[in-house]
Every structure is written in structure tokens, then in C-alpha cells.
C-alpha positions, 0 to 999 in steps of 0.5 A: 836917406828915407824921408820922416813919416808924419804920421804912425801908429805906434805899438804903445798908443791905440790913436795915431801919431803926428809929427809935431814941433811945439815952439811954445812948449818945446818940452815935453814927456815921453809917454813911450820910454817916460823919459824928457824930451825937447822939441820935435816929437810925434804927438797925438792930438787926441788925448796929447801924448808924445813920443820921442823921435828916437821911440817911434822908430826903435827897433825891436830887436837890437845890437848894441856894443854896450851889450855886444854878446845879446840882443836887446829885446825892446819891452815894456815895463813889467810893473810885477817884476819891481824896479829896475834902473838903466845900467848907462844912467842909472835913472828908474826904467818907468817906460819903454827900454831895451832889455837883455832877460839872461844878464838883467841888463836895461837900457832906456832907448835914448840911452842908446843913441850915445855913441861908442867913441869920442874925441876930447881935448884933454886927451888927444893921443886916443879917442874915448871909449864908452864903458864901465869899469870895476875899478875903485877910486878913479875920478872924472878929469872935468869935475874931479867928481868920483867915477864908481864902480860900474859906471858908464863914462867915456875913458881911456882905459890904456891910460885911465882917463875918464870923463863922466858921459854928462861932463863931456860937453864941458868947455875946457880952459885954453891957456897959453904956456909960458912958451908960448904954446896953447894948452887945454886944461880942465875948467877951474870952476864949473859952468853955473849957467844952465848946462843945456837950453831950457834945462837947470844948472847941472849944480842944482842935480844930485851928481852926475847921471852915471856916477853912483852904482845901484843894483838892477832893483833899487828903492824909490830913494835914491841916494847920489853924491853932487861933485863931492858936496853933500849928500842930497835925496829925492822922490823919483817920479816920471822922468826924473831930474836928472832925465829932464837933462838926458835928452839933450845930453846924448844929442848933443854928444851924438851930434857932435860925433857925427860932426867930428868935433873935437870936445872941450874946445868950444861950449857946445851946450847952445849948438846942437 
């Protein structure tokens, strides 16, 4: 493996970039994709910019099985063109992001770290597969939220199972039947500590990250459903809310992949 370069000059930053962990103030945003990070970045100490990891190596070009018939093309925001949300998970495209002109499809490049298949608890006869679906009235199986038409979940489609991208960390609850025999089942209540270190209670967000379905151009509101509850709105700005979550959210899933973790066994929110 090729050592990390301290030090680069990105396309979207005129000073050089150094690479920096900050203890003190381990959060911070990306000023490429305009999405949250959490700790090691490239930094710039001249006018204290920062660019993910992930962003400072993003390929321009890209395969992707999330959009297997294209490549995605890495671009900029084109403030003239209006807005335009990523098709993974759904947040405002305010920065860098793969982009595929012919089918109108985006995606932050974070988002494209997610891995393609995982293997759950819940669900051990078949791994899960990245994807969307057009079917209506599918529910995740942690939260029993709504999956909606064309969002990105992991799911089974052979046997319709789903689990919202952001539910997949969850702990599952391990309960021993009157058999004796050891059985996973969904948790009873969901966790009310913070889902991720240095990161609010997913409770307190407006639904999942993927749960609701906007058109590519989309309005400053946005409106999503939390677990069922009602209705909430809010103001988008750089990052969002839910984006402040995103960062870890897919590290923590692609790490766990890469270490062949079994998901809902253990809490995994605090090891990666």
C-alpha cells in the first residue's frame, strides 16, 4: 500500500494542503464536497480549509455499481443549474460530487465509499445488497420506519429485507428461546445515547438519511418523516444535519466490511 502524501495541491483550493489531525477540534467541514468530517483531514493553514481524505484522492473518473452503465464524472457545483440532491442520501449537492449528465444521477463522493454488500444478523441466509427499489410499502426491519420508493437501503430483494443505510449499526437484542437456543431480534427501543462519538441521537434528526424521495431539483425545504412521529422541517445550509452523521455513518459500515463483522451483534458506533 502507497504511503498517505502529507502534503497536496488539490484542484479545488489555490494553497497547498497538509495533513492534519486536530484533537482539540476533531470536527470539521469539508470545504470540497461541503459535507462533515471527523478528524484527519488535509488542512490548509493559511486560510484554515479542509478537505476530507476520501476528497483529496477522488478520482475523476469513476466506476461505481451504484450507476454501473456510466461513468461518474467528478464536477463541481454548477450554482446555474439549481439544486440537485444526492440519489443515495438525499442531502443538498453544495459541494464536490460524482455526477452521471445523461441520467441526472449525483452522488457525494462520501456516499461512495458505502460498500456494495453486508452481512447482518437479522438476516443470515444472504448478504445484503446496496440498492433502491420502486416498491411501495416496505418497512425497515430496525426501526420499522418507511423504506419509500427509490430509496438506497441495504435489502434483500429475494426475500424483502430491508434496513434503512443509517439503522445498520444498530444493536440488535440477543434473547434466548425457550429452547434454549440464542436468537437476534430487532431492538425493542431504539438507542437514545448518541448514535455515533461526537455526534447527536439520530432521534433528534428528521428520519433517516434515505428514507424520503425528492426529484433531482428540490426546494430549500425539505420535508422528512422521523421513525413515524411528526412531521418536522428545517432550513438547509452547508452540510446539514443529517450530513454531520454521514461521515461516520459510512466509515463505520465500510470499516466494518473490511473487517467481515457480522452487523447487530455488537454496538459498533464507538469501534471504528
Amino acid at each position: 500500500m502507497a504511503p498517505i502524501p502529507t502534503t497536496i495541491q488539490h484542484f479545488t483550493h489555490k494553497h497547498s494542503l497538509i495533513l492534519h489531525h486536530d484533537t482539540i477540534n476533531p470536527k470539521y467541514l469539508c470545504e470540497g464536497c461541503m459535507t462533515y468530517g471527523f478528524g484527519t483531514r488535509y488542512h490548509c493553514h493559511a486560510c484554515t480549509s479542509n478537505l476530507h481524505e476520501d476528497c483529496a484522492k477522488c478520482p475523476r473518473i469513476l466506476w461505481s455499481f451504484m450507476h454501473p452503465h456510466h461513468p461518474l464524472r467528478l464536477v463541481e457545483r454548477d450554482h446555474q443549474s439549481g439544486d440537485r440532491a444526492c440519489n443515495i442520501c438525499r442531502e443538498l449537492i453544495e459541494g464536490l460530487s460524482y455526477r452521471c449528465e445523461p441520467c441526472g444521477f449525483d452522488v457525494h463522493p462520501i456516499c461512495t465509499l458505502l460498500p456494495e454488500t453486508l452481512n447482518h444478523i437479522l438476516h443470515q441466509p444472504h448478504p445484503l445488497r446496496l440498492l433502491s427499489s420502486i416498491e411501495q410499502g416496505i418497512t425497515c426491519v430496525i426501526c420499522r420506519g418507511a423504506c419509500n420508493a427509490f430509496s438506497w437501503r441495504y435489502r434483500c430483494a429475494l426475500c424483502n429485507f430491508d434496513i434503512h443505510i443509517r439503522c445498520v449499526p444498530i444493536q440488535c437484542q440477543n434473547k434466548t428461546t425457550h429452547r434454549g437456543i440464542s436468537t437476534y431480534f430487532p431492538p425493542s427501543i431504539l438507542p437514545q445515547q448518541h448514535y455515533f462519538v461526537g455526534y447527536p441521537n439520530p432521534n433528534n434528526f428528521p428520519g433517516p438519511s434515505n428514507m424520503n424521495h425528492y426529484n433531482n431539483n428540490i426546494v430549500p425545504q425539505l420535508y422528512q418523516q422521523n421513525h413515524g412521529q411528526a412531521q418536522t422541517h428545517y432550513g438547509v445550509n452547508y452540510g446539514g444535519r443529517i450530513n454531520q452523521v454521514m461521515f461516520h455513518l459510512v466509515k463505520t459500515i465500510a470499516t466494518g466490511v473490511i473487517s467481515n463483522l457480522v452487523f447487530g451483534v455488537i454496538d459498533v458506533s464507538t469501534i471504528f
